[in-house]
C-alpha positions as CSV (number, residue, x, y, z in Angstrom):
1,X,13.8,-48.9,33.7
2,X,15.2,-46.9,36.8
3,X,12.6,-44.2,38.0
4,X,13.2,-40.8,36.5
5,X,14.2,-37.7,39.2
6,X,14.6,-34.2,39.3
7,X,17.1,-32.2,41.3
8,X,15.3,-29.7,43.5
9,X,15.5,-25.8,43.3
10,X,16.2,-23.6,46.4
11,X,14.3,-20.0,45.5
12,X,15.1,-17.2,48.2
13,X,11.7,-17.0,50.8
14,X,8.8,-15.4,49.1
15,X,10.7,-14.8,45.3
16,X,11.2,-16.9,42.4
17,X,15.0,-17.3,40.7
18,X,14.5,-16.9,37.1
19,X,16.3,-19.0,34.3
20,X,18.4,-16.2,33.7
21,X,19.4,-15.3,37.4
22,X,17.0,-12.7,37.6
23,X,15.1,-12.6,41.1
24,X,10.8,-11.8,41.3
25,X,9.1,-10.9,44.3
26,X,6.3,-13.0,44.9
27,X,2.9,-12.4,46.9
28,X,2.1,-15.1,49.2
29,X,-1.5,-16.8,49.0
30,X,-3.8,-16.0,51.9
31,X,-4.5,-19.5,52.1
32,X,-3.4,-22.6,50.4
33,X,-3.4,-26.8,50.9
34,X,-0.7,-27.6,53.1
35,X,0.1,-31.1,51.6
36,X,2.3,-29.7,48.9
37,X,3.9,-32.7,46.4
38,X,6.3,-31.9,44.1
39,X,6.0,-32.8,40.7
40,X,8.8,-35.2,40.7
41,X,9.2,-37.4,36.9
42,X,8.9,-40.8,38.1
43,X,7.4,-44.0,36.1
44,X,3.4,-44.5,35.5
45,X,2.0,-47.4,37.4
46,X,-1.8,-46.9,36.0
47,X,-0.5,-48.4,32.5
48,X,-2.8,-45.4,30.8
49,X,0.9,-43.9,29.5
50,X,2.1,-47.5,28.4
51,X,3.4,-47.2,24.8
52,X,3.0,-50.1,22.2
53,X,5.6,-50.7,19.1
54,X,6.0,-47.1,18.2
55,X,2.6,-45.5,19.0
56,X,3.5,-42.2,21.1
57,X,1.6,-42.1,24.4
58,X,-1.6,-39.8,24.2
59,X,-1.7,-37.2,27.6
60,X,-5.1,-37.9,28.9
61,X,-6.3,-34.6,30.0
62,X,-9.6,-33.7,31.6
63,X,-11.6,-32.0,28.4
64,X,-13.9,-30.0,30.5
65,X,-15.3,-27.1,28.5
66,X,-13.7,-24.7,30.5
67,X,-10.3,-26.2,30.2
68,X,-10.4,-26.4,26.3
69,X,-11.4,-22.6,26.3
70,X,-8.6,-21.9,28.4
71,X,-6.3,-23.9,26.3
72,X,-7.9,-21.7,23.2
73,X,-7.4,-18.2,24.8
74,X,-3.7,-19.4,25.6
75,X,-3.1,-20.8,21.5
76,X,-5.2,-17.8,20.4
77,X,-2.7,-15.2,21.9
78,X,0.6,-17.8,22.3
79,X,2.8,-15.2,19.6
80,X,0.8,-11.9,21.5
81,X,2.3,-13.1,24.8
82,X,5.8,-14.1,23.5
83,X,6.1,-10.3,22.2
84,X,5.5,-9.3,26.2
85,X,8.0,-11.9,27.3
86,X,10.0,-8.9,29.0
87,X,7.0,-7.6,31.1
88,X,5.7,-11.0,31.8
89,X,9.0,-11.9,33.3
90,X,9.2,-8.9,35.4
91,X,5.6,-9.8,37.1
92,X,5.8,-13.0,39.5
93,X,2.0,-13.2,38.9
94,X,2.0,-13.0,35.1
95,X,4.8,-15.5,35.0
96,X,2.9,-17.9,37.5
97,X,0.0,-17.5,35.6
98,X,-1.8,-21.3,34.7
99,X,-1.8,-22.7,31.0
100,X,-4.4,-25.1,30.5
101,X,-2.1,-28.0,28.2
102,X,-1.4,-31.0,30.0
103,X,1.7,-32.2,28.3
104,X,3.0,-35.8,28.6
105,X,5.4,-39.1,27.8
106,X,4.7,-42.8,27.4
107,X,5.8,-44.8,30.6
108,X,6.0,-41.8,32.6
109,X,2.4,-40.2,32.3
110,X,2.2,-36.3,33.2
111,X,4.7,-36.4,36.0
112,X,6.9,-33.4,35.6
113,X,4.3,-31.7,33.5
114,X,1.7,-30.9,35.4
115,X,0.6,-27.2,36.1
116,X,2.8,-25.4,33.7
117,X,2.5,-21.9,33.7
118,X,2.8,-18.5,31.5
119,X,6.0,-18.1,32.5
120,X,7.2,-21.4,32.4
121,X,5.8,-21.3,28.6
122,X,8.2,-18.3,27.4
123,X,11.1,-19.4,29.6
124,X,11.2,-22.9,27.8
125,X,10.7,-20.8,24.2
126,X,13.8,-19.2,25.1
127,X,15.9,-21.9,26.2
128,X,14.9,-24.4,23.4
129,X,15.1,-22.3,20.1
130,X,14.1,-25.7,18.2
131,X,10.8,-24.7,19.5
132,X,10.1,-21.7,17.3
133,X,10.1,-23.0,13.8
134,X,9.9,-21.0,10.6
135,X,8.8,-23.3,7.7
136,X,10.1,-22.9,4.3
137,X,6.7,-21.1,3.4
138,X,8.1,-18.8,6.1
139,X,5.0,-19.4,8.1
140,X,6.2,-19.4,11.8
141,X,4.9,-21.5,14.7
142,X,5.4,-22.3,17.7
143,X,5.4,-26.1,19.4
144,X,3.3,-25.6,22.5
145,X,2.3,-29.3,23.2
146,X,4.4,-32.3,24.0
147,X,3.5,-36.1,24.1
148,X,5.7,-39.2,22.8
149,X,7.8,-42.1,24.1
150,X,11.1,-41.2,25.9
151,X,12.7,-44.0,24.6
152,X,12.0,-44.5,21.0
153,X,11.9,-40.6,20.3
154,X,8.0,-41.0,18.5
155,X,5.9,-38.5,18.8
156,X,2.5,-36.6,18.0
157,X,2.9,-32.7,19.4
158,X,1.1,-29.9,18.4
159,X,2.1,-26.3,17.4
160,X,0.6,-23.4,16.8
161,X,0.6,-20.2,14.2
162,X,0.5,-16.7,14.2
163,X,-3.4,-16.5,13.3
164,X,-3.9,-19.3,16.2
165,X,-4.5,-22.3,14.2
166,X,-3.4,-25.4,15.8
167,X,-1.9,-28.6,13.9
168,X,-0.6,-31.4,14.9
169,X,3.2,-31.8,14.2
170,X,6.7,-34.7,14.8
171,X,9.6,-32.3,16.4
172,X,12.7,-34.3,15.7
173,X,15.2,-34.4,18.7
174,X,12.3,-35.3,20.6
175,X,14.5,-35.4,24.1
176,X,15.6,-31.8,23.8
177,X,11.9,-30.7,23.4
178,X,10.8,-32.3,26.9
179,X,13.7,-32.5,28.7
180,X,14.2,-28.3,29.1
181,X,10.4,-28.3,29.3
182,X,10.3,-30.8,32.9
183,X,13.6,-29.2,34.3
184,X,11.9,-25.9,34.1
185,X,8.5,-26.9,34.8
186,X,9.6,-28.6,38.0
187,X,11.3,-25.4,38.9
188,X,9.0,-23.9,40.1
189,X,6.8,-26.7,41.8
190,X,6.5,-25.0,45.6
191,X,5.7,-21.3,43.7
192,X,2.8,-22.4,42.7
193,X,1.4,-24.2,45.3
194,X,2.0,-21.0,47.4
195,X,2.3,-18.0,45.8
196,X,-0.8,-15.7,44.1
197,X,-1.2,-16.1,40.3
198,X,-3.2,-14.2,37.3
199,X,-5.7,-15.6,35.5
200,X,-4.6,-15.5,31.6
201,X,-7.2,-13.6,31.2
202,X,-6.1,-10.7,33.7
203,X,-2.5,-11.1,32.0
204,X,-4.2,-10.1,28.9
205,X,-6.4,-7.5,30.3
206,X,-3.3,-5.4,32.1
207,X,-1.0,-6.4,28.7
208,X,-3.8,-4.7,26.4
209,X,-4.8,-1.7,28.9
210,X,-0.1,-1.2,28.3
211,X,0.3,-1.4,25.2
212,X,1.0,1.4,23.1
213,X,-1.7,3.0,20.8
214,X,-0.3,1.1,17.2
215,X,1.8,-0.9,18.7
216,X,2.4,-3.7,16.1
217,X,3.9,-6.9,17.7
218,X,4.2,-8.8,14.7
219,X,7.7,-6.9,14.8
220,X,8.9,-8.2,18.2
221,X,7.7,-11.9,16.7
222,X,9.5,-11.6,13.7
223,X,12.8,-10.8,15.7
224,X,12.3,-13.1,18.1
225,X,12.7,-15.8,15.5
226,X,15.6,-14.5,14.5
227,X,16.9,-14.5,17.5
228,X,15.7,-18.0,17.5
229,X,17.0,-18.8,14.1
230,X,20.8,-17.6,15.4
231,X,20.5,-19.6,18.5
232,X,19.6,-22.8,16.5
233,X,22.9,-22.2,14.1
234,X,25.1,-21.5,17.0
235,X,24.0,-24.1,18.9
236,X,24.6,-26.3,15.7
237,X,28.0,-24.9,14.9
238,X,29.1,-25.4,18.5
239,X,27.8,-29.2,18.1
240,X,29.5,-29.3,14.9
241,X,32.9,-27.6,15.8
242,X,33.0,-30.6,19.0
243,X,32.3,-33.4,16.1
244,X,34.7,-31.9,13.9
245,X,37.6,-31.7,16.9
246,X,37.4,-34.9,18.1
247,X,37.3,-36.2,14.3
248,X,41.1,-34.4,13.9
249,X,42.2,-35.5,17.0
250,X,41.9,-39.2,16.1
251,X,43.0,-38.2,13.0
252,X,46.5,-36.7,13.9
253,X,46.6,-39.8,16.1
254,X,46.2,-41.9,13.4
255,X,48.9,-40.0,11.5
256,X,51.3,-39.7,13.8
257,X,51.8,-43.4,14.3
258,X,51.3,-44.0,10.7
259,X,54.1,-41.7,9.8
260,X,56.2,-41.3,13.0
261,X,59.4,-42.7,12.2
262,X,59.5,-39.8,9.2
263,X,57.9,-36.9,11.9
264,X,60.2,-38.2,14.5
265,X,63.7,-38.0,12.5
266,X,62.3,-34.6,11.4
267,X,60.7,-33.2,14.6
268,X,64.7,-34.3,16.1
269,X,66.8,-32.5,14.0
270,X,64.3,-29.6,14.1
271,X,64.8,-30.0,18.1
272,X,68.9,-30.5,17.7
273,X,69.1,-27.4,16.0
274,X,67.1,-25.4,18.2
275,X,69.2,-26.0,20.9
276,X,72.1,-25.8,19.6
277,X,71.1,-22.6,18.4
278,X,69.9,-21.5,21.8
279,X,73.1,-22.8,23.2
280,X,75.3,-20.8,21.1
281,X,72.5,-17.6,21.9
282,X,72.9,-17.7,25.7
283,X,77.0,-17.9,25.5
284,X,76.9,-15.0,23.1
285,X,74.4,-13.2,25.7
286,X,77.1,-13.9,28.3
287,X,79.7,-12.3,26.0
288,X,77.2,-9.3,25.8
289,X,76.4,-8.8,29.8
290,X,80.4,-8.9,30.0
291,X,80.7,-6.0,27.5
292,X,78.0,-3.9,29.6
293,X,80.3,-4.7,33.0
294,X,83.3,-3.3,31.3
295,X,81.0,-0.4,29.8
296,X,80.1,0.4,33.0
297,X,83.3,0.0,34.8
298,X,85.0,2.5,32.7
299,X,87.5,-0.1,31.3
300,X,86.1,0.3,27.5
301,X,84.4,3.4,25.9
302,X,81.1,3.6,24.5
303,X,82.4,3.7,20.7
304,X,84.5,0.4,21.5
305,X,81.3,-1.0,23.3
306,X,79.1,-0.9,19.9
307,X,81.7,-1.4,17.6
308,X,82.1,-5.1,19.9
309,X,78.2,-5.4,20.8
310,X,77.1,-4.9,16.8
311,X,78.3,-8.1,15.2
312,X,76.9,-10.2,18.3
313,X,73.8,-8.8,17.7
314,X,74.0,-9.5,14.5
315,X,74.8,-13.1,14.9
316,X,71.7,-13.8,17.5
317,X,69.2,-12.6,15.0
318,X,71.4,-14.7,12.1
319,X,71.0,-17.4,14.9
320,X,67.0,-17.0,15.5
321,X,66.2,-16.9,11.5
322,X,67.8,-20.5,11.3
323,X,65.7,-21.7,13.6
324,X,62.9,-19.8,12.6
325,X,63.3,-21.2,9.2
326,X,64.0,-24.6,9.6
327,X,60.9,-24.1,11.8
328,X,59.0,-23.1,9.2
329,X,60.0,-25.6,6.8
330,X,59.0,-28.0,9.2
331,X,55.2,-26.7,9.0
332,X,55.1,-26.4,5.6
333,X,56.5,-30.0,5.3
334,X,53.0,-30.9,6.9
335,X,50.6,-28.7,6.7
336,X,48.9,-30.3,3.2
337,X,48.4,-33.3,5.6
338,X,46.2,-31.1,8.7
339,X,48.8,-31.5,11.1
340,X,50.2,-28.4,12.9
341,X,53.2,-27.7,14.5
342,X,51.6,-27.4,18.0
343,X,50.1,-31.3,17.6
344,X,53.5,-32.7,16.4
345,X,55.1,-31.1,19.7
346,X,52.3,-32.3,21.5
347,X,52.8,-36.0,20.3
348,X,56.6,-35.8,20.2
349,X,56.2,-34.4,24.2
350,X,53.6,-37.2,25.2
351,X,55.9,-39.9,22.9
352,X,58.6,-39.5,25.2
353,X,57.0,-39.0,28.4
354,X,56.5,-42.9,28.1
């Protein structure tokens, strides 16, 4: 197995570049280690994260008592914070604020997860919709905890609900969980190492002292999965649209030889008659600029000049309905079969490019 990397972020000097372009000031720490690592993914050499047959790798994070009641304030308020996304996002010290869950993968151990943050949290909500998930009880929840094999896709992660109960839970598409999860986590490596942070509990001290008197955020949750809910579908139609694309492409391929002594003979005559058609159009449009020269030159009058320019009018538009309809019987001829007009051309034009 090659060792897993991460491509490095440049952020402008004391600011953070958000996921969505936006730019935070940031406050520098008075004082900080100097021997900064990034949190580069690369593969375990302790053998603690070493999977076996299909048993997901178990994160071993410190359970300090302190830690798990961190980890409890953060899946306590997890939906209460995701309502405040927009003023957490605007706050460098909010969004750099720790999270006590030590996410993780078989063979690769807690590299690229370590030391997510509040912001980091509601960034990776947004960018992986699978993450919010509405059961068909309608019960919502939200994954907040990662651990499994990158290779065979197992996994044991945990999610939590709207009255903070925690459960353990299988995502499928396992990759697309942790994948967004390290690219954004790493992000931010140097920020914080450097730059000041909140406690969660000050986050939720300056959120509560905001809010509005009745402010009821079960509303902002319930759109936010929405939101997430039309994300998931577009993403899927989108995935769907490319399946079903390259589907008719081999399709029409397919056809095309199958059939092309019949599409050729028809696609030719179609073509013959088009340019004979166009032929006999641009020597009448001759005819018609002479007529506007002898218009102009005073050699014939204007009654004489429409009398003359009428019937070769008439015998362009005559001229553009043949093709037009041979044209269209053409389509029709195989349009019950899925094949346009545009991918016979196509084949036709690549056909005798060879």
């Amino acid at each position: 197995m090659s060792q897993v990397t991460k491509t490095f972020t440049e952020h402008p000097q004391n600011s953070i570049t958000l996921m969505n372009g936006a730019v935070l000031e940031c406050f520098p720490k008075e004082s900080h280690q100097s021997d900064f690592v990034p949190d580069q993914m690369k593969l375990d050499t302790t053998g603690v994260y070493l999977s076996i047959g299909n048993k997901p790798c178990k994160p071993q994070p410190s359970t300090t008592e302190e830690k798990e009641r961190q980890k409890k304030l953060f899946t306590d308020n997890a939906f209460y914070l995701l309502a405040h996304q927009e003023r957490i996002m605007r706050d460098s010290r909010m969004f750099l604020a720790p999270v006590a869950v030590q996410n993780g993968l078989a063979y690769i151990g807690t590299s690229g997860f370590n030391a997510p943050t509040l912001g980091i949290y509601l960034e990776w909500w947004k960018e992986c919709p699978i993450a919010l998930r509405t059961g068909e009880d309608g019960n919502r929840s939200l994954v907040f905890h990662l651990a499994g094999s990158p290779l065979s896709g197992a996994n044991r992660c945990a999610e939590v609900y709207e009255d903070g109960r925690v459960e353990h839970t299988q995502v499928s598409s396992f990759i697309n969980h942790w994948r967004p999860f390290t690219t954004i986590n790493t992000r931010y490596d140097e920020a914080k190492h450097i730059y000041q942070a909140y406690t969660l509990e000050q986050v939720l001290e300056i959120l509560h002292a905001e809010d509005s008197k009745g402010w009821n955020y079960s509303v902002e949750i319930k759109v936010r999965f929405m939101q997430s809910e039309i994300n998931k579908l577009k993403k899927r139609v989108e995935q769907l649209t490319k399946e079903s694309d390259k589907w008719h492409s081999m399709y029409v391929d397919t056809f095309m030889k199958y059939k092309e002594a019949e599409v050729c003979e028809a696609f030719s005559t179609f073509q013959s008659l088009r340019e004979e058609c166009e032929t006999q159009i641009n020597s009448i449009k001759v005819r018609k600029r002479t007529l506007r020269a002898e218009l102009k030159s005073g050699c014939m009058d204007n009654l004489t000049y429409q009398r003359k320019l009428t019937p070769l009018n008439k015998q362009i538009k005559d001229l553009e309905f043949k093709v037009s309809k041979k044209k269209h019987e053409l389509i029709n001829k195989y349009l019950a079969e899925g094949i346009s007009y545009n991918e016979m051309e196509k084949y036709m034009n690549k056909k005798n490019e060879i």
